[in-house]
MILUM-31670 format. One line per field, with one value per residue (C-alpha): residue number from 1; residue in one letter; z negated, x, y. Coordinates in steps of 0.02 Angstrom, whole numbers, plus 50000, padded with zeros to 5 digits. Last residue first. Example, Ala and Ser with C-alpha at 12.3 -4.5 7.8 and 13.67 -1.06 7.14 Angstrom:
num = 2, 1
residu = S, A
c3 = 49643, 49610
c1 = 50684, 50615
c2 = 49947, 49775
//
This chain:
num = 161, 160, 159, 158, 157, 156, 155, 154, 153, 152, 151, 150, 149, 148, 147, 146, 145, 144, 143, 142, 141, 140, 139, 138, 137, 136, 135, 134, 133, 132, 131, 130, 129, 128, 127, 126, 125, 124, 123, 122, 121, 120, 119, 118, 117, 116, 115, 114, 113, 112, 111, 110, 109, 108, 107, 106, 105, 104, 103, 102, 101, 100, 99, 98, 97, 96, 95, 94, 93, 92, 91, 90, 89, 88, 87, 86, 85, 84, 83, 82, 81, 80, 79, 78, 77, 76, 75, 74, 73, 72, 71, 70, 69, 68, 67, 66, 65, 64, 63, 62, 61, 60, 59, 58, 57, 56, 55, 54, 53, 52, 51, 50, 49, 48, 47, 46, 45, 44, 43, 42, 41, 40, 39, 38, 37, 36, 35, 34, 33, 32, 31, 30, 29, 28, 27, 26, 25, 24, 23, 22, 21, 20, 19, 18, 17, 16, 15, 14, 13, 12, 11, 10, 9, 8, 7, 6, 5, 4, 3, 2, 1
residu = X, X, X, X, X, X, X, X, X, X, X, X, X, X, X, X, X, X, X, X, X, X, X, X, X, X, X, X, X, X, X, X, X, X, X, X, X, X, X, X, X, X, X, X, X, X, X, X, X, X, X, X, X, X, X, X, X, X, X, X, X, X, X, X, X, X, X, X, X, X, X, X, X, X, X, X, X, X, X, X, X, X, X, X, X, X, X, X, X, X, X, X, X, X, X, X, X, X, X, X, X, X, X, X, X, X, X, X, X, X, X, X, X, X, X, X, X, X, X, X, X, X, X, X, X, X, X, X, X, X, X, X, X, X, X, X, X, X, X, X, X, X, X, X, X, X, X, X, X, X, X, X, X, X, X, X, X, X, X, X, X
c3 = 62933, 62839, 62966, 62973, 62978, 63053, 63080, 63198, 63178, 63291, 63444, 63564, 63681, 63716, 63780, 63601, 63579, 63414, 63264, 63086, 62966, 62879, 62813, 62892, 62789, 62871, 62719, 62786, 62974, 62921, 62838, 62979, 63091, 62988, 62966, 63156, 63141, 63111, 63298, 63354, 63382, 63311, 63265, 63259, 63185, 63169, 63285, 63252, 63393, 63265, 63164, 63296, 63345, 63157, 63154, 63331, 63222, 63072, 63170, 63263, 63090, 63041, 63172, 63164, 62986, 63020, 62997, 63191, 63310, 63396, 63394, 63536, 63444, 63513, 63491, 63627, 63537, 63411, 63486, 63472, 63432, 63439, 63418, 63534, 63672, 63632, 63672, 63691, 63667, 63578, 63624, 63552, 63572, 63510, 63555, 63671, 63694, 63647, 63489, 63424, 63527, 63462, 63604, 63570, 63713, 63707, 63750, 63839, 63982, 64103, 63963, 63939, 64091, 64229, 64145, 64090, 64257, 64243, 64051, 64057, 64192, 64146, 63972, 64030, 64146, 64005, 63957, 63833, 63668, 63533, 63622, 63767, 63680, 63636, 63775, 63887, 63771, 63774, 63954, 64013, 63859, 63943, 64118, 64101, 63999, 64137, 64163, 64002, 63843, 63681, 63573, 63409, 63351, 63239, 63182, 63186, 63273, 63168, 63011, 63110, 63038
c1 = 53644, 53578, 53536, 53341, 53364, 53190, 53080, 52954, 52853, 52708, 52838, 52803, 52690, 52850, 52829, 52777, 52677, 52672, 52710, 52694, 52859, 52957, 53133, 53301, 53451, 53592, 53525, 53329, 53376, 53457, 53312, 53202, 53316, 53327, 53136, 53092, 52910, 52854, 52920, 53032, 53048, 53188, 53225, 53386, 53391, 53445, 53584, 53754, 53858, 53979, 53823, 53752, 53918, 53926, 53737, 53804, 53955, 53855, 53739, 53870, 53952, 53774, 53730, 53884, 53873, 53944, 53801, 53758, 53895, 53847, 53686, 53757, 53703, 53570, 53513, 53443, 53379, 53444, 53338, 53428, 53348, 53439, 53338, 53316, 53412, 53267, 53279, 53448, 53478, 53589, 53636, 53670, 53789, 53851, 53962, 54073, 54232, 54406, 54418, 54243, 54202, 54057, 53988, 53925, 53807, 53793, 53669, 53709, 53589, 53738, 53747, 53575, 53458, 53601, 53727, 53623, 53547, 53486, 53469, 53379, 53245, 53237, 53179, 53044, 52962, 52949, 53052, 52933, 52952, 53059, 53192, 53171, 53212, 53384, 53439, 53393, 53459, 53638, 53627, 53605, 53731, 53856, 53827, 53845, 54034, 54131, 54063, 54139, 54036, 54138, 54219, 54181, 54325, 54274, 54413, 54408, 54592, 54673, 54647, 54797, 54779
c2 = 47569, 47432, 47260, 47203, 47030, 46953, 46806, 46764, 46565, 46523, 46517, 46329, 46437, 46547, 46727, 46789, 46939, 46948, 46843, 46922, 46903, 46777, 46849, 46816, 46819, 46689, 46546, 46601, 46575, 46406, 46362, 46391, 46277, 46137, 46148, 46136, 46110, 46299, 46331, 46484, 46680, 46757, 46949, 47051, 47227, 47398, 47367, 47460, 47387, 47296, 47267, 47146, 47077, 47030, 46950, 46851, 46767, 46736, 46642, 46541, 46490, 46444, 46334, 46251, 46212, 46048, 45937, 45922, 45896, 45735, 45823, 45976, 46130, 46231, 46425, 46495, 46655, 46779, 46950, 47119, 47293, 47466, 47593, 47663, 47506, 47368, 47210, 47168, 46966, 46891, 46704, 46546, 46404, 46235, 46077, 46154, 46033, 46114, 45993, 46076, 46234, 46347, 46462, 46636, 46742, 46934, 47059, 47212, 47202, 47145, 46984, 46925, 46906, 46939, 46860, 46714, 46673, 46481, 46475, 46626, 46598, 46410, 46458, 46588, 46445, 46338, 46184, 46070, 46031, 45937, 45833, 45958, 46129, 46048, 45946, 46105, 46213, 46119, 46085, 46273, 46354, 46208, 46238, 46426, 46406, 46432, 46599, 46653, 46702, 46742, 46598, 46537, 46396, 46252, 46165, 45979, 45955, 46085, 45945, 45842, 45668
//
C-alpha cells in the first residue's frame, strides 16, 4: 500500500471548493443544531463574506476528496482580529487529526498577517471540539454578543507580537 494515498494535504480556498465548505457545515451544524439565517449567509457567499474582507478559508483533502474545512474570518482590521469559524470535517474522516491540522494551518495564516488574535464562538455540548480548541491554545473566556443562538461557549488565542 502506497502511504501517499492517506496524506492529508491543506489547500487554500478556490471557487471550486464553495459546494464543499457549504455541504460540509451544513452536515455539520445540522447533526447537532439548527441552520440559522447567519450560517446560510456565509456558507452561500463565502468570497464576498470571508475572502474579499481579507479572511481566509482552509480545506483538508484526503485522497484528492475534501473531507474538512474552516474559515478565518476578519473582524477587526486595528488591531488586527480574526474569527476561527465554520469548522467541519466530513465524519468518514473523523479521528485523523483533521481538525487540528486545519487549525494549525489558519493560526499560521493568522501570524503570517500579524493578527493579535483569533476568537471562536461555539456550543458547550460539542466536547471534541472544545478540546481541540484547548490542544491548538485557546483559553475560555466571557461570551458576548454572539450572532448564533447555539454560541454559549467564546474562546481565544491571543497571538505574541
Amino acid at each position: 500500500m502506497n502511504d501517499n494515498n492517506n496524506e492529508v494535504k491543506i489547500v487554500d480556498y478556490d471557487s471550486k471548493y464553495q459546494l464543499d465548505f457549504r455541504n460540509l457545515n451544513e452536515e455539520w451544524i445540522s447533526k447537532f443544531f439548527k441552520m440559522e439565517a447567519s450560517d446560510y449567509k456565509i456558507l452561500d457567499n463565502p468570497e464576498d463574506y470571508i475572502i474579499n474582507k481579507g479572511g481566509h478559508i482552509v480545506f483538508a483533502l484526503l485522497n484528492e476528496e475534501v473531507v474538512g474545512t474552516c474559515a478565518l474570518i476578519k473582524t477587526s482590521e486595528e488591531p488586527l482580529i480574526f474569527e476561527l469559524a465554520k469548522m467541519a470535517v466530513s465524519p468518514k474522516a473523523q479521528g485523523k487529526k483533521i481538525g487540528y491540522l486545519i487549525g494549525e494551518a489558519l493560526i499560521a495564516k493568522a501570524k503570517d498577517v500579524k493578527a493579535k488574535e483569533i476568537f471562536l464562538e461555539t456550543n458547550s455540548s460539542l466536547v471534541p471540539a472544545i478540546k481541540l480548541y484547548e490542544k491548538l491554545g485557546f483559553q475560555h473566556i466571557t461570551v458576548t454578543d454572539s450572532p448564533y443562538e447555539r454560541c454559549d461557549t467564546k474562546m481565544l488565542l491571543e497571538l505574541n507580537f
